[in-house]
C-alpha positions as CSV (number, residue, x, y, z in Angstrom):
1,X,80.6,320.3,88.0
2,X,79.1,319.4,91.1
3,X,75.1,317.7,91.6
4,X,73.0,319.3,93.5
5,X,71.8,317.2,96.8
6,X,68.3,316.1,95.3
7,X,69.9,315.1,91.5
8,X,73.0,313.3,94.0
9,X,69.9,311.2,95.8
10,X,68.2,310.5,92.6
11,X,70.9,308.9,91.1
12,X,71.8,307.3,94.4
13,X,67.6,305.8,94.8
14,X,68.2,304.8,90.8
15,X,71.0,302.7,91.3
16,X,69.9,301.4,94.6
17,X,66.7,300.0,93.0
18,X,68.8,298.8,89.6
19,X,71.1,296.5,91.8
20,X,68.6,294.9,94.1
21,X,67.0,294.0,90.3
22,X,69.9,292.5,89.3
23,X,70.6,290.8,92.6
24,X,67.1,289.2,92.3
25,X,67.7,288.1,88.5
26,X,70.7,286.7,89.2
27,X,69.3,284.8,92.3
28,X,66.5,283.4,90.1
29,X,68.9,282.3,87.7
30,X,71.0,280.5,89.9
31,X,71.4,276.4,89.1
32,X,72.5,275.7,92.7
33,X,68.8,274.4,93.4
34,X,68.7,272.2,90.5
35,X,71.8,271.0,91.4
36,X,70.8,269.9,95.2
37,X,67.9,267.9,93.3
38,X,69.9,266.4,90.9
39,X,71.6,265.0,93.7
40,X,68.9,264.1,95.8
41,X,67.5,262.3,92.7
42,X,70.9,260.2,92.5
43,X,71.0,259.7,96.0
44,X,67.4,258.0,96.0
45,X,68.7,254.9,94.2
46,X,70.0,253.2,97.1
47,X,72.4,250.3,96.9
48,X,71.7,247.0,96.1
49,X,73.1,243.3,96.4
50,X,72.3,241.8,93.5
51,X,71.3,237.8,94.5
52,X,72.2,235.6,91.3
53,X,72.3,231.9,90.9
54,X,75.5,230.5,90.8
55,X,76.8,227.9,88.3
56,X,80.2,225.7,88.0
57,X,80.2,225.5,84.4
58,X,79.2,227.7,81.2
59,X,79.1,231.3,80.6
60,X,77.4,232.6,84.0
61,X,80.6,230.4,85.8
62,X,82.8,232.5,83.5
63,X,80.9,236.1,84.7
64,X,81.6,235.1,87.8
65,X,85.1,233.7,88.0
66,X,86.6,236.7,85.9
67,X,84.6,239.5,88.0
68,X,83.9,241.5,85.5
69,X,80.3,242.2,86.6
70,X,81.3,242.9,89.7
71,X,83.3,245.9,89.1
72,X,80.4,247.3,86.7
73,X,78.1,247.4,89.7
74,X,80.8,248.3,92.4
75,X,81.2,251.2,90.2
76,X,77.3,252.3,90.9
77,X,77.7,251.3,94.9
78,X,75.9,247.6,94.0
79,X,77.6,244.2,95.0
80,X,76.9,240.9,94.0
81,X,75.9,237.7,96.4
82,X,75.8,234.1,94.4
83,X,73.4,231.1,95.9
84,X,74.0,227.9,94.4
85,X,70.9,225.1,94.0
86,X,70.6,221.6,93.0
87,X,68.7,222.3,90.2
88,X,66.5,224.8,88.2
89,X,63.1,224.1,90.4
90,X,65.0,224.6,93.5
91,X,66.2,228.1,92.6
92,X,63.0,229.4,91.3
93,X,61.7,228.2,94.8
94,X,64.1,231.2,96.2
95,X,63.0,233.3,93.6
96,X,59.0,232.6,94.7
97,X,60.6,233.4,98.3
98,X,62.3,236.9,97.3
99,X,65.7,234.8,98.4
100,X,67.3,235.4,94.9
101,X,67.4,238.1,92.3
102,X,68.3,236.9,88.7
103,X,68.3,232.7,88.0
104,X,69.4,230.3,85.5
105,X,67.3,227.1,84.2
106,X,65.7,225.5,81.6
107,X,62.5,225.5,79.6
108,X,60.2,223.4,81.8
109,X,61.2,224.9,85.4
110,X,59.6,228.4,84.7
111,X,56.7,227.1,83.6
112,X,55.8,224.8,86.5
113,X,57.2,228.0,88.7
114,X,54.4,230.2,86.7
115,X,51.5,227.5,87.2
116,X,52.7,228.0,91.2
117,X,52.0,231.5,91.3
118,X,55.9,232.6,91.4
119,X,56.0,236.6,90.1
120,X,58.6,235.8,87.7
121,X,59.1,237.6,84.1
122,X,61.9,236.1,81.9
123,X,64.4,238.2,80.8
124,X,66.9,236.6,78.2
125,X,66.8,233.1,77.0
126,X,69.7,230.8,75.6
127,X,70.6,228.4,72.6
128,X,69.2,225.2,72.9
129,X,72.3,222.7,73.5
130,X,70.5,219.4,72.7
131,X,73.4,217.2,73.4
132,X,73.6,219.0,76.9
133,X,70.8,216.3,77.9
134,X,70.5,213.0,77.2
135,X,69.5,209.9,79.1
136,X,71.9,207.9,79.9
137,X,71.8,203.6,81.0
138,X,74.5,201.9,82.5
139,X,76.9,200.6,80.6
140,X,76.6,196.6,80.3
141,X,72.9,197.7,79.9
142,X,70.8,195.7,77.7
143,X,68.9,198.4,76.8
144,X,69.3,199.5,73.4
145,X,67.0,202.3,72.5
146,X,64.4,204.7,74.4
147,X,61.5,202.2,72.9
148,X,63.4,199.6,75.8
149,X,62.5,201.8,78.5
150,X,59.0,200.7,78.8
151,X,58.5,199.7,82.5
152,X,61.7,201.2,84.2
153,X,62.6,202.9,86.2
154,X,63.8,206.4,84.9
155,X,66.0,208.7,87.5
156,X,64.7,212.8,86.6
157,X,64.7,216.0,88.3
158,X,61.2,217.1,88.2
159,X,60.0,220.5,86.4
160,X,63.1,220.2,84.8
161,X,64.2,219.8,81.0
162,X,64.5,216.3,81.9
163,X,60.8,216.0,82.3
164,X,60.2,217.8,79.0
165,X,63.0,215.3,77.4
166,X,61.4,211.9,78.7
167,X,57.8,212.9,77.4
168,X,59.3,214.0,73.6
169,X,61.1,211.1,73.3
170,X,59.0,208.3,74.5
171,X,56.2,209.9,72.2
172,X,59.1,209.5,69.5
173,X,58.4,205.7,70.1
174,X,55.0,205.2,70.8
175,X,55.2,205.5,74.3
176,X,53.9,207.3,77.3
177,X,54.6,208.5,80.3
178,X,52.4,206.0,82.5
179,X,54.8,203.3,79.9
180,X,57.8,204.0,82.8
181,X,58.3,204.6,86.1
182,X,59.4,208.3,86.8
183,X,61.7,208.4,90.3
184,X,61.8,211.8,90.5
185,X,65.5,212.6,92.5
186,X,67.5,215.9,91.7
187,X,71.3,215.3,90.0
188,X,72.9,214.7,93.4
189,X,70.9,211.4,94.6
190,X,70.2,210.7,90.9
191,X,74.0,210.3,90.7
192,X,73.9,207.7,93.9
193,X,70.9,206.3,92.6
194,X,72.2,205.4,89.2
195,X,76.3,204.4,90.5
196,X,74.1,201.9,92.8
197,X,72.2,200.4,90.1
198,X,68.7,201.4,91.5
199,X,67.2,202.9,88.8
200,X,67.6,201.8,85.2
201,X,67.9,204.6,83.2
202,X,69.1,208.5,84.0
203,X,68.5,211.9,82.6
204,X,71.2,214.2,83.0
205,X,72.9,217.0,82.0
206,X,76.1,218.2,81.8
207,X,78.9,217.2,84.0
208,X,77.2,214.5,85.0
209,X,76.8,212.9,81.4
210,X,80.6,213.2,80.6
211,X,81.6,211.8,84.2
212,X,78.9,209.0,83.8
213,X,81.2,208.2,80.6
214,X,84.7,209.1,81.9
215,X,84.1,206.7,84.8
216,X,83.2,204.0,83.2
217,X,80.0,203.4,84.6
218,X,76.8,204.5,81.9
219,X,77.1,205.5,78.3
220,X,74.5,207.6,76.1
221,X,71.1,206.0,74.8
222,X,69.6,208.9,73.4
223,X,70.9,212.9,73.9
224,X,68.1,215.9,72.6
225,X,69.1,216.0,69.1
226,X,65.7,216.1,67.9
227,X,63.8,216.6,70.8
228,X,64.7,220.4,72.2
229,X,64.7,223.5,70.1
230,X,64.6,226.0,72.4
231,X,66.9,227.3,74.8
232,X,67.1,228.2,78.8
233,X,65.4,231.5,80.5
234,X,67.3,233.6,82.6
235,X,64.7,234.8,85.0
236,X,63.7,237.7,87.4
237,X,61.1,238.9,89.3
238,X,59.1,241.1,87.7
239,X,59.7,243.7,90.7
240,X,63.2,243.5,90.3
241,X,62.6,244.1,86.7
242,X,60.5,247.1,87.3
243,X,63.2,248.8,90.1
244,X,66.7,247.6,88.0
245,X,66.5,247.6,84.6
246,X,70.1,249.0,84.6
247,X,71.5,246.3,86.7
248,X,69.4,243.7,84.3
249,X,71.2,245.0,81.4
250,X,74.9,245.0,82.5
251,X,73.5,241.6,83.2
252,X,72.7,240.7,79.7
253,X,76.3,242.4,78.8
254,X,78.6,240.8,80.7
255,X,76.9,237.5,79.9
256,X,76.9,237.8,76.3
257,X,80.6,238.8,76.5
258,X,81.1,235.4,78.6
259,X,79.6,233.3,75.9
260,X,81.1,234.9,73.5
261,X,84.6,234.1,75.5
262,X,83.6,231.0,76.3
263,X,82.5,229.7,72.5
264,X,86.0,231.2,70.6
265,X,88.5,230.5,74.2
266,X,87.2,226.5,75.0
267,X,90.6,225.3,76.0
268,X,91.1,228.6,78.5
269,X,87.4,227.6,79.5
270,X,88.0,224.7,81.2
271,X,91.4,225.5,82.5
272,X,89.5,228.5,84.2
273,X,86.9,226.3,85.8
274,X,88.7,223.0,86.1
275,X,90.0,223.2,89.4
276,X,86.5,224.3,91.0
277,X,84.5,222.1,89.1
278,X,86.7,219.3,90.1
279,X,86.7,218.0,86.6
280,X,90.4,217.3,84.3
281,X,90.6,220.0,81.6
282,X,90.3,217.7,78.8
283,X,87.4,216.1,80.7
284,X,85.7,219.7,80.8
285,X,86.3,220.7,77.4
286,X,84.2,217.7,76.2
287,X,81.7,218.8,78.9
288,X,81.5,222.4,77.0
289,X,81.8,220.9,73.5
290,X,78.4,219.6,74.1
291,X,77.1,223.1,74.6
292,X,75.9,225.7,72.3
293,X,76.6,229.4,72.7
294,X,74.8,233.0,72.8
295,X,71.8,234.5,74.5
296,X,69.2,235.3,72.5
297,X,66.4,237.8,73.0
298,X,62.7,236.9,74.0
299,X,60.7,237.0,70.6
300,X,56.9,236.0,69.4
301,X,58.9,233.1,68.2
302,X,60.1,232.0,71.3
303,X,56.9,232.8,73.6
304,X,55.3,230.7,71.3
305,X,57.0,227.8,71.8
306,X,57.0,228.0,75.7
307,X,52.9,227.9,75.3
308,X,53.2,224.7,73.4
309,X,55.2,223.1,75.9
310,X,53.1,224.6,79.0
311,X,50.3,223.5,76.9
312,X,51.6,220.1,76.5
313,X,52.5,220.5,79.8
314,X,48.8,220.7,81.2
315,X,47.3,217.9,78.4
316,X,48.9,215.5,80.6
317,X,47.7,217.1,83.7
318,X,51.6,217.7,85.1
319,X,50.3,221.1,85.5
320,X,47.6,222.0,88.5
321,X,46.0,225.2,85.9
322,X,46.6,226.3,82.1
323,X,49.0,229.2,82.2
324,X,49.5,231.8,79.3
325,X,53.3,232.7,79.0
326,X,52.4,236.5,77.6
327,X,51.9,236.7,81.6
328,X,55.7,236.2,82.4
329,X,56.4,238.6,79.3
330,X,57.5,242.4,79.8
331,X,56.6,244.8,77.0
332,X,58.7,246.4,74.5
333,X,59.5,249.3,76.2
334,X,60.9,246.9,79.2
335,X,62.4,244.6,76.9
336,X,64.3,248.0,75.4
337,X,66.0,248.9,78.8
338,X,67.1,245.6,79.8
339,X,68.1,244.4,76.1
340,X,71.8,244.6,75.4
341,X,72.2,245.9,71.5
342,X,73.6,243.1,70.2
343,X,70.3,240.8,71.0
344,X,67.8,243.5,69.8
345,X,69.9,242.9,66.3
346,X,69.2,239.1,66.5
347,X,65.4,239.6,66.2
């Protein structure tokens, strides 16, 4: 049966009219827009070379020999640049300059760095490895304890552990800092100092405590059995910390897999870093021996200490202004994004 010419447009204006309705439901459906800002929001995170401080020995020499954070950052378009410094102060210096990204020193350096004004937040900190320290006399020395040391002279990297080391152990005997004569020299002219004979006594850390012995030329008065209980820092600046937390993590990852390594594998250790380090594998394995293993995370515990040490710090007016460590301290919520599981477990 065939539709009259006004039921034929009828039908004709009702489907015309039912289409376009679909054709706009379907268009205000569509994901393609979120999809373009999903990208654009990937897109905004542009790359970044990561500026870390490099090291010869340990753990953060392992991360960096075997590559392996490398390839988790090549993986998000980030490389990796490595700056090597005498010593802990010097590197914080870069870190105060926005030259470096993520460092590597002791208890003491951070907190003269703070007292300076550098923006630096610790992220991580380390086991303590007393016998990692430990002043050292040369060996026909007739020195024969730390109490002998009064009015010598004394080879130290200043800001360093060594500075914390010298004033906890001549307060162990009685003494005091003005009891000695601090030359203040960082490990490479300490070295030359102390092979010349131009300074009595020298604290150092490791290699340069196991060479001191393996050549012949100092032996060990005192290590920091006794006198340290608490570990290194691994440091960044808080902007970094604010704009990476995912770079800080695989960070914390790849380190704690590297100590890990390092503490169950000591004879593949050294054999790994031997050659660069310029030290015999059995020479290097007594080098690691003296080292302790493991981050830890950054607990009330631990903040604690660091103020009694900054405090102890300031008491003897090394420091130009009091400092509060919570400053230098990011909150849980930070800690949570940068904290690899494994240390969250520890606390």
């Amino acid at each position: 049966m065939l539709m009259s010419y006004s039921a034929r447009r009828n039908v004709s204006l009702f489907l015309t009219l039912s289409l376009g309705s679909l054709l706009i439901t379907l268009v205000g459906c569509n994901p393609q827009p979120q999809t373009s800002q999903k990208a654009s929001t990937t897109s905004d995170k542009k790359p970044t070379t990561v500026r870390i401080v490099y090291s010869k020995l340990g753990p953060l020499a392992v991360v960096r020999k075997q590559g392996t954070l490398e390839k988790r950052l090549k993986a998000e378009g980030n490389s990796i640049t490595w700056h090597e410094f005498a010593a802990g102060p010097q590197s914080l210096e870069a870190l105060n300059a926005n030259s470096l990204d993520i460092t590597s020193t002791a208890e003491s350096p951070v907190i003269f760095a703070q007292a300076a004004g550098t923006p630096l937040v610790y992220i991580s900190t380390t086991q303590p490895s007393p016998k990692g320290v430990a002043f050292v006399v040369p060996k026909n020395s007739s020195i024969k304890s730390v109490a002998d040391l009064k009015g010598k002279k004394i080879a130290l990297q200043k800001a360093s552990v060594a500075q914390y080391i010298i004033v906890q152990a001549l307060k162990e005997v009685g003494l005091k800092l003005s009891d000695v004569t601090p030359v203040y020299l960082p490990p490479p002219d300490a070295n030359v100092a102390f092979s010349q004979a131009k300074v009595d006594a020298w604290i150092a850390w490791e290699p340069y405590i196991t060479r001191v012995e393996e050549q012949g030329i100092g032996r060990i008065l005192r290590d920091g059995t006794g006198l340290r209980d608490i570990g290194g820092f691994y440091s960044t600046t808080r902007q970094f910390a604010k704009e990476h937390p995912e770079i800080i993590k695989a960070f914390l990852e790849e380190m704690q897999k590297a100590e890990q390594w390092s503490k169950n594998n000591p004879r593949e250790l050294a054999q790994l870093l031997s050659k660069e380090v310029g030290i015999d594998v059995n020479t290097l394995e007594k080098v690691h021996a003296r080292l302790d293993y493991g981050l830890l995370p950054i607990t009330n515990q631990i903040v604690t200490k660091q103020q009694k040490i900054a405090d102890m710090y300031y008491d003897l007016k090394l420091l130009p202004k009091k400092v509060d460590i919570k400053e230098v301290i990011l909150s849980p919520e930070e800690y949570a994004k940068i904290t690899p599981q494994q240390l969250t477990s520890k606390q």
